[in-house]
Backbone as CSV, one residue per row, in Angstrom:
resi,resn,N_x,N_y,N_z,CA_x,CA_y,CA_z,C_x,C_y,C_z
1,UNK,7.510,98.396,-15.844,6.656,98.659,-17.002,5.824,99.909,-16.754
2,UNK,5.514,100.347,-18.129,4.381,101.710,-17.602,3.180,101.360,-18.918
3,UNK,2.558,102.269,-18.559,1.510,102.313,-19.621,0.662,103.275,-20.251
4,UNK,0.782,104.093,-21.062,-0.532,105.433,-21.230,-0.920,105.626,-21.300
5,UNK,-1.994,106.555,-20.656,-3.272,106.344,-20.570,-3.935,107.467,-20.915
6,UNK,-5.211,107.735,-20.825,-5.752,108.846,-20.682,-6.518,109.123,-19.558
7,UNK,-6.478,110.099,-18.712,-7.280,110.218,-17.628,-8.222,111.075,-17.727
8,UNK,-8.567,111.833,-16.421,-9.611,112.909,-16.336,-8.822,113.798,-16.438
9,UNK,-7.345,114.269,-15.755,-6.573,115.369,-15.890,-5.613,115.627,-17.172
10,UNK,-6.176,114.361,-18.132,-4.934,114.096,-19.330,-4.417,113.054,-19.659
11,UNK,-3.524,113.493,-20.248,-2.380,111.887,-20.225,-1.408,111.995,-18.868
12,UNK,-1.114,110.690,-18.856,0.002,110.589,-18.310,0.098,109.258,-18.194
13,UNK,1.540,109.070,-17.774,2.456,107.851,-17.448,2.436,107.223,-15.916
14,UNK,1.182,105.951,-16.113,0.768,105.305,-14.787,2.313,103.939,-14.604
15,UNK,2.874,104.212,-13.784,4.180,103.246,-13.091,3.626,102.140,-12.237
16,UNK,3.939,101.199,-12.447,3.226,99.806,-11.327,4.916,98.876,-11.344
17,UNK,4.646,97.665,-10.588,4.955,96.750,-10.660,6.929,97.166,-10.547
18,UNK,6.946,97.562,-9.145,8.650,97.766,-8.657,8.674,99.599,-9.258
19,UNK,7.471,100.470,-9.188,7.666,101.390,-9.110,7.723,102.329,-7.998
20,UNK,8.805,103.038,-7.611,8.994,103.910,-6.521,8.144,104.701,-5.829
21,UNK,7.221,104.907,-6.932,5.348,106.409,-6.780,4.909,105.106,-7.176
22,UNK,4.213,104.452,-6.606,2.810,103.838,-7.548,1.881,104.951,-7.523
23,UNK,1.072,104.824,-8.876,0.316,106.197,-9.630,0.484,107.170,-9.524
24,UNK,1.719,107.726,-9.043,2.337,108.747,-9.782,2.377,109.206,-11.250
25,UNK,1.923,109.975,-11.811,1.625,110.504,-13.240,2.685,111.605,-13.350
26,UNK,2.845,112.219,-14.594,3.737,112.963,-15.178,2.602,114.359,-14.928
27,UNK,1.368,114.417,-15.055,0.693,115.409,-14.464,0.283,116.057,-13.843
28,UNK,0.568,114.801,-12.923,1.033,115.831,-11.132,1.826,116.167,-10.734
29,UNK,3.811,115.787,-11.280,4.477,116.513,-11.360,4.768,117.772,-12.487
30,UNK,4.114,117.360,-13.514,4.339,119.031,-14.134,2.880,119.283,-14.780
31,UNK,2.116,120.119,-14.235,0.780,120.068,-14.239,0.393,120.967,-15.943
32,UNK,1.302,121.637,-16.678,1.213,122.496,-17.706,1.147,121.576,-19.148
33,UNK,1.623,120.114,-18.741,1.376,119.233,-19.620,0.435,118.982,-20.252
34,UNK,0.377,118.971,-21.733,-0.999,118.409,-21.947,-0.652,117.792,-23.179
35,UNK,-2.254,116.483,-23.027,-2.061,115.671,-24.300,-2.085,116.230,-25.628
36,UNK,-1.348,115.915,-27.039,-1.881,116.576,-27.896,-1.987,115.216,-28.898
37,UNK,-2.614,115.569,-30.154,-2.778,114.471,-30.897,-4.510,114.059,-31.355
38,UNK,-4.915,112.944,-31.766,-5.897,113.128,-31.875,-6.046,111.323,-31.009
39,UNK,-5.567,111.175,-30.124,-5.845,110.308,-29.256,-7.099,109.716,-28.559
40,UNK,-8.076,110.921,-28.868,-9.349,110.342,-28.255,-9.368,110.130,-26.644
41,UNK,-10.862,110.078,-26.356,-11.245,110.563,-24.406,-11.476,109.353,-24.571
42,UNK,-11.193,107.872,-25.338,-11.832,106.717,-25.195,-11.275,105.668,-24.115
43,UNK,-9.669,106.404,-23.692,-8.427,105.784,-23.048,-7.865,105.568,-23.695
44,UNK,-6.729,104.862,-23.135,-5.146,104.710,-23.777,-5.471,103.748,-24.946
45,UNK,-5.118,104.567,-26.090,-5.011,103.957,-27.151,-3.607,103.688,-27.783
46,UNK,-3.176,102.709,-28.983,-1.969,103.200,-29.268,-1.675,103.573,-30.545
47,UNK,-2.859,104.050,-30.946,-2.908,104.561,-32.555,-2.148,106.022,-32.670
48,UNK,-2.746,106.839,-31.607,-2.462,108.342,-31.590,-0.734,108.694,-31.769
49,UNK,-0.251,110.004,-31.689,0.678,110.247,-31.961,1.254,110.520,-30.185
50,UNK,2.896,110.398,-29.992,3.315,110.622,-28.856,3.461,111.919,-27.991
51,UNK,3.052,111.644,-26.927,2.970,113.062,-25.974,4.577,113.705,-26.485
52,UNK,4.558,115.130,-26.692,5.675,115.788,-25.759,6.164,116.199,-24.676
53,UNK,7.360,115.450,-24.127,7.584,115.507,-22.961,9.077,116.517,-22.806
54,UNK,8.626,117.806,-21.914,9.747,118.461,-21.957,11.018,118.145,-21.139
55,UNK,11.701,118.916,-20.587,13.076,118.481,-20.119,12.724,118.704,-18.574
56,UNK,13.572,117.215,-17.894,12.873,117.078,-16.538,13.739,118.605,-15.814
57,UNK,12.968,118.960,-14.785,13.006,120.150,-14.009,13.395,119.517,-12.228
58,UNK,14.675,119.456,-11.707,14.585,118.470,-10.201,13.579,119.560,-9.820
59,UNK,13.117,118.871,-8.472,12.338,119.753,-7.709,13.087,119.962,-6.775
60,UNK,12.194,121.427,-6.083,12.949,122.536,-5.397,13.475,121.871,-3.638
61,UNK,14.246,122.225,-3.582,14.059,122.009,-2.033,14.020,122.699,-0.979
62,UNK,13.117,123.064,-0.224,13.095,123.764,0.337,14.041,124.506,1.032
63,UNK,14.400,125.945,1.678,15.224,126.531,2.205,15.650,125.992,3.913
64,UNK,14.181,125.658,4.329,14.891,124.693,5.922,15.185,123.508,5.629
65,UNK,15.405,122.873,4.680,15.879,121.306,4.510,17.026,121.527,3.663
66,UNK,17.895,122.571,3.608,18.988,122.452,2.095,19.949,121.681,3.122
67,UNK,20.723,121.038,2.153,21.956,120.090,2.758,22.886,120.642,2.352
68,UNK,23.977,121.066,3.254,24.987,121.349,3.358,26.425,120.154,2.434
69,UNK,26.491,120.080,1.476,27.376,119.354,0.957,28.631,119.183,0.990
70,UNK,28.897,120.464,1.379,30.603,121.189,1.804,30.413,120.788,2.666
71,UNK,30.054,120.250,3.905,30.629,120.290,5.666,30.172,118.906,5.345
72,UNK,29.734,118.345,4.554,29.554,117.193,4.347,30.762,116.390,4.415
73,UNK,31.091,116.709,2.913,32.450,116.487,2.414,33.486,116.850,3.440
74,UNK,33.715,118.127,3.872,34.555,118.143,4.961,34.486,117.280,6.184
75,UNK,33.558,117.016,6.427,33.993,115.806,7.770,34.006,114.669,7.632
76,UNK,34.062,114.776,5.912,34.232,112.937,5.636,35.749,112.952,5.252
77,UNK,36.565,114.111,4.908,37.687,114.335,4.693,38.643,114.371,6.254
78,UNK,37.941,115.030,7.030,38.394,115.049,8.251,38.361,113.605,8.982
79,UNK,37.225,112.903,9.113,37.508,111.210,9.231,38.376,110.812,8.407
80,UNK,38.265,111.224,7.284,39.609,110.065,5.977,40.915,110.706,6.985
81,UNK,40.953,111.586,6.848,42.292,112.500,7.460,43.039,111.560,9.241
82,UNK,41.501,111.660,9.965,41.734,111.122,11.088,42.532,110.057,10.592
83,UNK,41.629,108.687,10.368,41.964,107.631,10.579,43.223,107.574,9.885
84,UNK,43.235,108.228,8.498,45.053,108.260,8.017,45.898,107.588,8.931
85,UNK,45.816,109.698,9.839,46.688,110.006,10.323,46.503,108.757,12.106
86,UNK,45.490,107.965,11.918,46.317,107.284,13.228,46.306,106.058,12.981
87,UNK,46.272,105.238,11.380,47.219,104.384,10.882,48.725,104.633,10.589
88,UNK,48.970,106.007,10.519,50.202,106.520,10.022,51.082,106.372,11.580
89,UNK,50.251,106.839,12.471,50.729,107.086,13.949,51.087,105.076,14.501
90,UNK,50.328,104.284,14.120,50.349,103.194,14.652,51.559,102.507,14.038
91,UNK,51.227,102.623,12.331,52.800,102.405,11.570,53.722,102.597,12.068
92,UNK,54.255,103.878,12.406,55.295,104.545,12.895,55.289,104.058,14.278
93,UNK,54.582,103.605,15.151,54.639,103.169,16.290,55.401,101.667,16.443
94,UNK,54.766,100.898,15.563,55.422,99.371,15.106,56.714,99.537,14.875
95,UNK,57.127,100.156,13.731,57.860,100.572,13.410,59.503,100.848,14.302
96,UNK,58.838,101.800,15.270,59.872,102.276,16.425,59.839,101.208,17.148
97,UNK,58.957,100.295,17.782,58.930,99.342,18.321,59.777,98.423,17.817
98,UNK,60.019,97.723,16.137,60.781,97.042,15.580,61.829,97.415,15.678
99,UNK,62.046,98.632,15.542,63.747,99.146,15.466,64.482,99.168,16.524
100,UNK,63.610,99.376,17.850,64.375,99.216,18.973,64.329,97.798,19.226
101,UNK,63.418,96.630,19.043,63.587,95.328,19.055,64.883,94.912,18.205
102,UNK,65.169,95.260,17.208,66.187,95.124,16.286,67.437,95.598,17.173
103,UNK,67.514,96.764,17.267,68.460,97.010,18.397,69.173,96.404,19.615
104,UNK,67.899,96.205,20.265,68.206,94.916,21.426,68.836,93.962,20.989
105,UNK,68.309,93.239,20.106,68.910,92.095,19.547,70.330,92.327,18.883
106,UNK,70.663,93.493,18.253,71.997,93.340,18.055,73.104,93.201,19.579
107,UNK,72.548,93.898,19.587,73.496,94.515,21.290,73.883,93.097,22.111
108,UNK,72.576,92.192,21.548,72.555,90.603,22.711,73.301,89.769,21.895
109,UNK,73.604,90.149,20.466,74.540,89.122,19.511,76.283,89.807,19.886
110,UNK,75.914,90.829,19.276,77.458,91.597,19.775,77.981,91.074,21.190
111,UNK,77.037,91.433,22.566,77.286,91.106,23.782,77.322,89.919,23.921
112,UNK,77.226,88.879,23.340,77.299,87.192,23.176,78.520,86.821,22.546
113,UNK,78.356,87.280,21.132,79.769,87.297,20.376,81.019,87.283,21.864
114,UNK,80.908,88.951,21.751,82.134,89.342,22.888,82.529,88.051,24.289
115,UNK,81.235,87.581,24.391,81.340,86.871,25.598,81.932,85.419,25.350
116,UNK,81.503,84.770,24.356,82.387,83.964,23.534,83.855,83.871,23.350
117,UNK,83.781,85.328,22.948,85.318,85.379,22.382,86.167,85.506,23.826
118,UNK,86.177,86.135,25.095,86.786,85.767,26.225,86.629,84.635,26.477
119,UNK,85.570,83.689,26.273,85.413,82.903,27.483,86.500,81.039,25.592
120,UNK,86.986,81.994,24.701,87.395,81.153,23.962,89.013,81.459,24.556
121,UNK,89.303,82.849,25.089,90.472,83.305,25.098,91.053,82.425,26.642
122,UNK,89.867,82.500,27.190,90.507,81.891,28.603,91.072,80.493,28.442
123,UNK,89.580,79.770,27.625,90.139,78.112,27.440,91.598,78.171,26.586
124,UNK,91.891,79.258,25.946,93.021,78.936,24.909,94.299,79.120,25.927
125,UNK,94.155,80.097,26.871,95.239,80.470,27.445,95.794,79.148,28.980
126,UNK,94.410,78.582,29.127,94.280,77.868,30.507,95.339,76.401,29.694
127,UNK,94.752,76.290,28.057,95.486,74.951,27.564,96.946,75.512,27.319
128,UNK,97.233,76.697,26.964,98.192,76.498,26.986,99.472,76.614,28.383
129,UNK,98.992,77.037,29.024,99.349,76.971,30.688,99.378,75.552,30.846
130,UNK,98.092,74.569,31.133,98.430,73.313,31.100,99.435,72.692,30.197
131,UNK,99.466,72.793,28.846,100.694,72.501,28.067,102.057,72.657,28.729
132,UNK,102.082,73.882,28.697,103.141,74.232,29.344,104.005,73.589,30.489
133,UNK,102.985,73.188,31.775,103.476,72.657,32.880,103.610,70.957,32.502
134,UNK,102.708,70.515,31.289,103.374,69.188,31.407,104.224,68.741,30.863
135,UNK,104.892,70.090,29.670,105.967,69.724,29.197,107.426,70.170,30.292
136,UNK,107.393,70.978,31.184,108.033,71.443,31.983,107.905,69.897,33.659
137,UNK,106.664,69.693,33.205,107.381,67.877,34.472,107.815,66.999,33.838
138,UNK,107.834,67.039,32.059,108.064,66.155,31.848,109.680,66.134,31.599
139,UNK,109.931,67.458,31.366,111.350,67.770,31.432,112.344,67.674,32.699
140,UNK,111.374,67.585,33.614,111.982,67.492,34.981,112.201,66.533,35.376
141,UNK,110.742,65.268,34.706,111.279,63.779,35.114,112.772,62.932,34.011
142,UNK,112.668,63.877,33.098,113.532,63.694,32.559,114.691,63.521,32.851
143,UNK,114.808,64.616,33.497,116.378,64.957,33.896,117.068,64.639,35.300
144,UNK,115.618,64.145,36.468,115.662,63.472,37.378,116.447,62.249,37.010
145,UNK,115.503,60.978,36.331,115.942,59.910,35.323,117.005,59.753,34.599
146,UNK,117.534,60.725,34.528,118.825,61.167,33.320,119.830,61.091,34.990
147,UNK,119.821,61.612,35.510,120.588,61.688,36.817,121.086,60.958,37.556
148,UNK,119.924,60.466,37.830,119.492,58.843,38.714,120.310,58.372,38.407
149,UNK,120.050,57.795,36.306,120.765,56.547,36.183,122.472,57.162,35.687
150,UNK,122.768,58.216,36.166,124.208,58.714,36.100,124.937,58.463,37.166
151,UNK,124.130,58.757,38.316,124.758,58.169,39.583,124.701,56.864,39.815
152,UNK,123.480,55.648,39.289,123.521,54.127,39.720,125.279,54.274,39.007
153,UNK,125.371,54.193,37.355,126.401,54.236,36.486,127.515,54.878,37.302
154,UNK,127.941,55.636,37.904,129.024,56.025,38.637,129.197,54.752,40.231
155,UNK,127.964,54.497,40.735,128.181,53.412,41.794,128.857,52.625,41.294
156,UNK,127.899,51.966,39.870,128.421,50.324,39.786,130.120,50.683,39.058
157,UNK,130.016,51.792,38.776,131.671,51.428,38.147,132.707,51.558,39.508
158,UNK,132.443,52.422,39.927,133.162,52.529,41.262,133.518,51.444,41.858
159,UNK,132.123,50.514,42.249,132.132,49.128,42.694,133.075,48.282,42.319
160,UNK,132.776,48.123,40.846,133.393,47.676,39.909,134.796,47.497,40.210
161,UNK,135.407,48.864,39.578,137.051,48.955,39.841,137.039,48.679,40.980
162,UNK,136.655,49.027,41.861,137.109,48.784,43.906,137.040,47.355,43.935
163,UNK,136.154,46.688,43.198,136.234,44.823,43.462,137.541,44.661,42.633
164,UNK,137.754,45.298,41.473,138.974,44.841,40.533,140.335,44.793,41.232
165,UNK,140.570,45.636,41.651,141.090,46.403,42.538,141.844,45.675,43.621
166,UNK,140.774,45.075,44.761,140.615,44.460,46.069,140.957,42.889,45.271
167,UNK,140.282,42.590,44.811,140.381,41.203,44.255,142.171,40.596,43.228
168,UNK,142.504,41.419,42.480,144.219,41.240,42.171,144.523,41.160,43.178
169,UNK,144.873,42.158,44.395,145.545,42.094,45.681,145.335,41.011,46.569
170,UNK,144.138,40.666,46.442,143.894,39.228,47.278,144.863,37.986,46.496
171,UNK,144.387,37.843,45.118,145.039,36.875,44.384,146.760,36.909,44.221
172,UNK,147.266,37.439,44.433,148.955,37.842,44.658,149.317,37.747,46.235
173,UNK,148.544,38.191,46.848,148.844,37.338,48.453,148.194,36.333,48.422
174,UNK,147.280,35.600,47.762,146.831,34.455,48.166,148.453,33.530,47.496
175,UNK,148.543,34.132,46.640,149.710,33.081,45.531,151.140,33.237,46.661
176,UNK,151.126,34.100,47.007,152.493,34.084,47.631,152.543,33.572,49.063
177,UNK,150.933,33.656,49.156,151.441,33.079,50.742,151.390,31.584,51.007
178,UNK,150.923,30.822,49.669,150.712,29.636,49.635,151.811,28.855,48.784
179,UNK,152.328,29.620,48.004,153.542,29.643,47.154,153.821,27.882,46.522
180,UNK,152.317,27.685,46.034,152.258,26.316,45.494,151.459,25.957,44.041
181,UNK,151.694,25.798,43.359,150.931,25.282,42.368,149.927,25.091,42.259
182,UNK,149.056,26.782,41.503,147.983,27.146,40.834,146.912,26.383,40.442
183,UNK,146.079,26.467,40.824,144.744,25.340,40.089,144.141,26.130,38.558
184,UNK,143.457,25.192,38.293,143.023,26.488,36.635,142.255,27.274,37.166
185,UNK,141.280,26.990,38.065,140.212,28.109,38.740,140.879,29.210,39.237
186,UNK,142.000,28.942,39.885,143.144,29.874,39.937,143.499,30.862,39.004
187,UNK,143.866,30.296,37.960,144.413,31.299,36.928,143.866,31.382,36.182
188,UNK,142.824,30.926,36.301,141.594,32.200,35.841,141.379,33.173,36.304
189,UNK,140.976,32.813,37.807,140.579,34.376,38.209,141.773,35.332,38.124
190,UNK,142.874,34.726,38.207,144.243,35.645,38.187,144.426,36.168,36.401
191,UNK,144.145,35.227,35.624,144.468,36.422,34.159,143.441,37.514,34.097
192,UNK,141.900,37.019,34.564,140.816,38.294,34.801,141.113,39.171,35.223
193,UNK,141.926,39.379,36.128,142.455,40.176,37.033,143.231,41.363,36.738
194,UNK,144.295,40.585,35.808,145.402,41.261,34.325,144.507,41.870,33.744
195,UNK,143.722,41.320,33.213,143.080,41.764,31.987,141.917,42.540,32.083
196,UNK,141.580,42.711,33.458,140.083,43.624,33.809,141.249,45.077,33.969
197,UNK,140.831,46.059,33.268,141.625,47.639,33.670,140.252,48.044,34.501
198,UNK,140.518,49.114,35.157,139.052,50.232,36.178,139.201,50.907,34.778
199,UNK,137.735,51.055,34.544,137.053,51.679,34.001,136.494,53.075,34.636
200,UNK,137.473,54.112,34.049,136.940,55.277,34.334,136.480,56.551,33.661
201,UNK,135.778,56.824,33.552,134.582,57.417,32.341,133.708,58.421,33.131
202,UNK,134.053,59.227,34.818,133.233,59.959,34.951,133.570,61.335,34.423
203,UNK,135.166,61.662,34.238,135.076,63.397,33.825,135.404,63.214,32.059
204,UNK,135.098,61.940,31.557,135.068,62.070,29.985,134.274,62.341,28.941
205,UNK,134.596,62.899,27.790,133.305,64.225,27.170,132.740,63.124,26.433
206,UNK,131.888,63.398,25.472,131.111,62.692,24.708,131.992,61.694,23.323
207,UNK,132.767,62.662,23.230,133.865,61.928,22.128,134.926,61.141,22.740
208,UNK,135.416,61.393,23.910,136.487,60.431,24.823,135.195,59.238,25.177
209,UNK,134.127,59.230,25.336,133.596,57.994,25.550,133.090,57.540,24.060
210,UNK,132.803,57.755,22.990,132.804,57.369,21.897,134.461,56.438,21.839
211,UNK,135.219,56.815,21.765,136.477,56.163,21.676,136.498,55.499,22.322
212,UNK,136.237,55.679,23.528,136.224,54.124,24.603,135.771,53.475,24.205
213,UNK,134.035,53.531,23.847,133.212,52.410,23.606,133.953,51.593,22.680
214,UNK,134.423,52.005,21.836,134.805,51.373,20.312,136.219,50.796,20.656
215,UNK,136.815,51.032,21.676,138.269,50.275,22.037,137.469,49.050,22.508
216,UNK,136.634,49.594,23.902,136.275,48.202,24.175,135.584,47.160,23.511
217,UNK,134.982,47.617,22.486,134.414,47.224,21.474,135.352,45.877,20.638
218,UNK,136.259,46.988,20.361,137.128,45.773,19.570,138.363,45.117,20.716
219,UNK,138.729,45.494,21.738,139.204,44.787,22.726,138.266,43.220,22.943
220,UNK,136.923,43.144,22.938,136.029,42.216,23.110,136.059,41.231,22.035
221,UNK,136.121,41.920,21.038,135.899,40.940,19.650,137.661,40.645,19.970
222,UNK,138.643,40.741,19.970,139.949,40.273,19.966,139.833,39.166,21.368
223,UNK,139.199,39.078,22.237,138.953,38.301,23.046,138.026,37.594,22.777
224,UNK,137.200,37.890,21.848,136.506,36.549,21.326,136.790,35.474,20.823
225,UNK,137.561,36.352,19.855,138.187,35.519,18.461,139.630,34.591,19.657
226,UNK,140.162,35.325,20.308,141.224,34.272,20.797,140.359,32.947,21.638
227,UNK,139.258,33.221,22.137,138.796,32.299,22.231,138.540,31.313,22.032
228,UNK,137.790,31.681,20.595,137.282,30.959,19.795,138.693,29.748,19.331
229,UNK,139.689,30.291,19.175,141.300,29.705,18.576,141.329,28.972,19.840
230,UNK,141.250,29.000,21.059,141.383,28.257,22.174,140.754,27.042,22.527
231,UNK,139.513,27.248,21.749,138.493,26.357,21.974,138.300,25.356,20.718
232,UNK,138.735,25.479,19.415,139.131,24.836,18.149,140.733,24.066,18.769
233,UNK,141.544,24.773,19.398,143.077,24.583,19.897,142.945,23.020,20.855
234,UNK,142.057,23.298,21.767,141.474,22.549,22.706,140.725,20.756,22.003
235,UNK,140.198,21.313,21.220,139.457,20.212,20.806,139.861,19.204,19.958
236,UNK,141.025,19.890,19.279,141.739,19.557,18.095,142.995,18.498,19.764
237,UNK,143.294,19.145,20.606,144.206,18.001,21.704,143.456,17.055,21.898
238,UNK,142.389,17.064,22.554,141.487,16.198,23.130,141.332,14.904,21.955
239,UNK,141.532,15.129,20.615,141.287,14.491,19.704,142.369,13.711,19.509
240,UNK,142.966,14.390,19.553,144.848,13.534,19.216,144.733,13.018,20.295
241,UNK,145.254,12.925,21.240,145.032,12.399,22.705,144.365,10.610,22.765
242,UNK,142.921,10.909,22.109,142.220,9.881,22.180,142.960,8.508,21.251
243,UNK,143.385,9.808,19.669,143.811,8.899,18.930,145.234,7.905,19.503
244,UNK,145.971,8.669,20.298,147.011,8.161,20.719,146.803,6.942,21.509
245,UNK,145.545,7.022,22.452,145.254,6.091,23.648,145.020,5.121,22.851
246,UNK,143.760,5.479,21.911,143.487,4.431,21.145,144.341,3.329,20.464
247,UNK,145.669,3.712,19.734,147.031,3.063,19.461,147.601,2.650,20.559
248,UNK,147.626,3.012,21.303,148.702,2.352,22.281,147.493,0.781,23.009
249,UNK,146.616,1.142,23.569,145.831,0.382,23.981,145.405,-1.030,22.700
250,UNK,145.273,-0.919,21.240,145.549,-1.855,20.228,146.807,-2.097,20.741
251,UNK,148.038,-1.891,20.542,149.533,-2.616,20.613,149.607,-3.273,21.975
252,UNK,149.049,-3.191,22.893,148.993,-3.873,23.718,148.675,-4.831,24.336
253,UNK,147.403,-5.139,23.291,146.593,-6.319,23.252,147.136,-7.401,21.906
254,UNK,147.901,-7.144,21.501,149.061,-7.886,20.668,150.302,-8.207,20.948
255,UNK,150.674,-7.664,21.837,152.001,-7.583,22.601,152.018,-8.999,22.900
256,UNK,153.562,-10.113,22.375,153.751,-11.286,22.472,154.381,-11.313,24.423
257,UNK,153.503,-11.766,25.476,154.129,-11.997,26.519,154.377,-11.028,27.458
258,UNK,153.562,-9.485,26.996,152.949,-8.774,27.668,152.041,-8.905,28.636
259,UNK,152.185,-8.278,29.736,150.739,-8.116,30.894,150.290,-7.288,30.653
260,UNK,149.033,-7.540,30.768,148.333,-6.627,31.027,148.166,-5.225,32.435
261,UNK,148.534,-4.350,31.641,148.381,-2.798,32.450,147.541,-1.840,31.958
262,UNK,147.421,-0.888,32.615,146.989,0.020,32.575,147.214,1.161,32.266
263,UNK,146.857,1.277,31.564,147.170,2.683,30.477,146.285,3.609,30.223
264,UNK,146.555,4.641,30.404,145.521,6.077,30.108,145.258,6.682,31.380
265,UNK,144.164,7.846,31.001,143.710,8.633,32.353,142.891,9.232,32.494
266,UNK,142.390,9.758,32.986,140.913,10.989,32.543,141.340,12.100,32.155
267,UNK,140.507,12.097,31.029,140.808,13.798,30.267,139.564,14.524,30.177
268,UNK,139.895,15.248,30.277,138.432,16.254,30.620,138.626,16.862,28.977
């Protein structure tokens, strides 16, 4: 707030209450001022008409106190400038720092990658090496096995015919040197004898033993089947036989003045 007054030197404008000059007047800075009006020496009235107040004038400043505004400004430009330029320097410092961090890190993916990829090439090559050798023992036990049982198969036939063989020759000197009437155990082993050929099948190809198999094949079934006729042949005697005993043994027990005998025999 201000207030106007009239003083001893005039008017002027008394400042209080948060003013910068307390009683500072407008007449002690521009002393040529003067009241006009018909205001009266009674004090500040507020009837009168308003001072003229001309256009403010800064005050001078002296020649040893002038401030340099330019070197002012320039070394506040030169700090702005500094610090710029060594945020710009620190940027660029991070910066290079990141890029060679970036760097490293490729080099350790690439150099990882790479190390991977041998150490995938070895396991691939080591399995297939192992593959390899166990299909190569297994081919070996193969053909061991394949061998083996080529040679048991060449023993037992060998055997075989050599008993076939040895055994006719026994049975033809046994017959002749005894030169008596055959038992059935006899001629059994003696038609076996006929009827066993040596089986020989070591220099024959795959199709000469196809044909064999299938002779002997049906050689077997023709010895079945006569069997079978032997053994229906057989049973069908044994039957008649009984029936016969059976008749004769009735007529005998009716017989007027007949004795009693004995009739029949064991039949197997």
């Amino acid at each position: 707030m201000r207030s106007e007054c009239r003083t001893g030197r005039g008017w002027g404008v008394q400042w209080w209450r948060g003013s910068p000059t307390p009683g500072l007047t407008l007449p002690s800075l521009f002393p040529h001022t003067r009241p006009q009006g018909a205001a009266g020496r009674g004090g500040c009235r507020g009837g009168g008409s308003r001072p003229v107040v001309p256009p403010l004038i800064p005050p001078k400043i002296p020649e040893g106190e002038r401030v340099d505004f330019d070197d002012i400004h320039r070394k506040r430009m030169e700090k702005d400038l500094l610090e710029l330029q060594t945020l710009i320097d620190v940027h660029f410092e991070q910066r290079k720092k990141e890029e060679e961090e970036l760097i490293a890190l490729k080099e350790r993916i690439e150099r990882r990658r790479s190390e991977r990829a041998e150490q995938q090439r070895f396991r691939t090559e080591k399995e297939r090496e192992r593959q390899a050798k166990l299909a190569e023992e297994k081919m070996r036990k193969e053909e061991e096995e394949a061998k083996k049982r080529a040679e048991d198969d060449a023993k037992k036939k060998k055997v075989l015919s050599n008993m076939g063989a040895h055994f006719g020759g026994y049975l033809v000197k046994a017959e002749q040197k005894r030169g008596k009437r055959q038992t059935g155990r006899e001629m059994k082993l003696r038609i076996l004898s006929e009827r066993k050929k040596p089986l020989d099948i070591d220099y024959m190809g795959e199709e000469q033993l196809r044909e064999k198999a299938q002779e002997l094949s049906n050689w077997i079934h023709q010895l079945e089947s006569e069997k079978f006729d032997l053994m229906a042949k057989l049973k069908q005697q044994k039957y008649e036989i009984n029936v016969l005993y059976n008749r004769i043994s009735h007529a005998q027990k009716f017989r007027k003045g007949a004795g009693k005998g004995r009739v029949g025999g064991r039949w197997k």
